[in-house]
N, C-alpha and C positions, 0 to 999 in steps of 0.2 A: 417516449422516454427511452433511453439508451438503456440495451439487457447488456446485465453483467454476463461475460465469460467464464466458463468454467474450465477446472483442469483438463487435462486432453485440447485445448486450444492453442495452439501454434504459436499466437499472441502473447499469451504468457508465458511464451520459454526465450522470446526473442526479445534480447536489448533493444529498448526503444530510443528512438534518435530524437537527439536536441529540436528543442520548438527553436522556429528562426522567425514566424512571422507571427507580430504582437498586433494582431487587427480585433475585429468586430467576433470574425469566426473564433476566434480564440478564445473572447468574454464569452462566446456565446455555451462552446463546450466544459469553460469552466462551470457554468450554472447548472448544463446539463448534469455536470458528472455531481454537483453535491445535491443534486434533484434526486440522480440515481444513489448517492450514498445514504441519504434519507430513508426512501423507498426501501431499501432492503435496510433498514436500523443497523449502516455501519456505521465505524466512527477514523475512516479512512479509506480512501478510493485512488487508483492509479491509473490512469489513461488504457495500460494496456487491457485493464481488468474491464473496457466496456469496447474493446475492440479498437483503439488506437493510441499504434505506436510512438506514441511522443513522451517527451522528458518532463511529466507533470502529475502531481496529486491533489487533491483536495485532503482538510481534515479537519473534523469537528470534536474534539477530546481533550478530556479535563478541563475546562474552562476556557478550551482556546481552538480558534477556527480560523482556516486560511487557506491558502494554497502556494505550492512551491510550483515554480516552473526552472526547467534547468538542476535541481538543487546539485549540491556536493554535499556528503555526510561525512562526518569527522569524529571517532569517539574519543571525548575527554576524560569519561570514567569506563578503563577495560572491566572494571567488577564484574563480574556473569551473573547476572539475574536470571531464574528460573520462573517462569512464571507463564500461566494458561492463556497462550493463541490462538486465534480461530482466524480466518478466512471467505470473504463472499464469494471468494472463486473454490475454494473445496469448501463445500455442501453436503451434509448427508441425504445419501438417497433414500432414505424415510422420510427426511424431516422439510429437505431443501435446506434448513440451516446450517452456518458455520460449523465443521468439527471441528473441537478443541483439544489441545496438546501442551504438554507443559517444554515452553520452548525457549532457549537459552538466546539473551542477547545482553547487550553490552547496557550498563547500568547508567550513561549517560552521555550523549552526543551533542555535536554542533552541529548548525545545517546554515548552508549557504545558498539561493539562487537569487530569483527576480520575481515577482510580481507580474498581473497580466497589465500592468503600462511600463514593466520592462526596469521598474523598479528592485535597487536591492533589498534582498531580506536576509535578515541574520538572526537568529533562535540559537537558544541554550535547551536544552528538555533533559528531565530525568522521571525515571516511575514509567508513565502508560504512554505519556507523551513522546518519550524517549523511544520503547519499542514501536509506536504506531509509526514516528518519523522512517527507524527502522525498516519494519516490516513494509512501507509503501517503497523504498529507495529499493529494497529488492526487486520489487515487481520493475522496477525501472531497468533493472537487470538482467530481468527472466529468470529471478530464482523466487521461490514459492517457501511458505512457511514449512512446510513440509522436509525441503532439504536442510533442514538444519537440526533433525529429530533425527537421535539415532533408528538406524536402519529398520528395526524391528518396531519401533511406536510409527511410524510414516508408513510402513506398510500395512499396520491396524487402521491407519484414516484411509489410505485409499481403497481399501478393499471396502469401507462403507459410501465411497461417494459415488454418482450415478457413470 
């Protein structure tokens, strides 16, 4: 099974580059990664978060499961929703589990990419669907839940993870 990455990994601070080739390896790493998203009870996973940098997530939340490859994200509702994020790449180092932070993102997006036969997708999300689209497009950027917390609550998560 593919281990998640944690913070302090290179991986997650580095944009990850567009998938170009839709073959067999491709199905094969998407099953891996919602094997690995399962395994640790998340409900969102990003290529870089298991140690490769390509432009894809898996996601199982609210009622709906899939995977983007390539995506574009677009917010349609700017509203700022405040609401408690966690992370299987920052972990506490007592628990191994997500630390949680209450973390501002936009109240409702579009997402655009392909499918793994290369297929387009197009989704609306608002609520938890909405930040999870979010929070996975980040990691596709190398930014972490964490930089989006003012300064002083990100510095309380990372002083508890390993």
């Amino acid at each position: 099974m593919r281990e998640i990455r944690y913070i302090g990994d290179p991986v997650l601070r580095t944009p990850a580059e567009p998938v170009v080739d839709f073959d067999r390896e491709l199905r094969k790493l998407i099953d891996e990664m919602f094997e690995a998203m399962y395994a640790a009870d998340g409900v969102g996973l990003a290529g870089p978060q298991i140690g490769v940098s390509r432009r894809l997530f898996v996601y199982d939340c609210s009622g709906r499961k899939g995977h983007l490859i390539n995506p574009v994200l677009t917010v349609d509702d700017p509203e700022v929703v405040l609401d408690e994020e966690g992370c299987l790449s920052v972990p506490g180092r007592d628990t191994g589990r997500p630390l949680y932070a209450p973390t501002p993102r936009a109240a409702g997006v579009r997402i655009e990419g392909v499918d793994r036969l290369g297929r387009k997708v197009r989704l609306r999300a608002r609520g938890l669907l909405a930040r999870c689209f979010q929070h996975e497009s980040d990691h596709l950027e190398g930014t972490l839940y964490v930089d989006r917390l003012p300064k002083s609550e990100a510095r309380k998560i990372l002083q508890r993870t390993p």
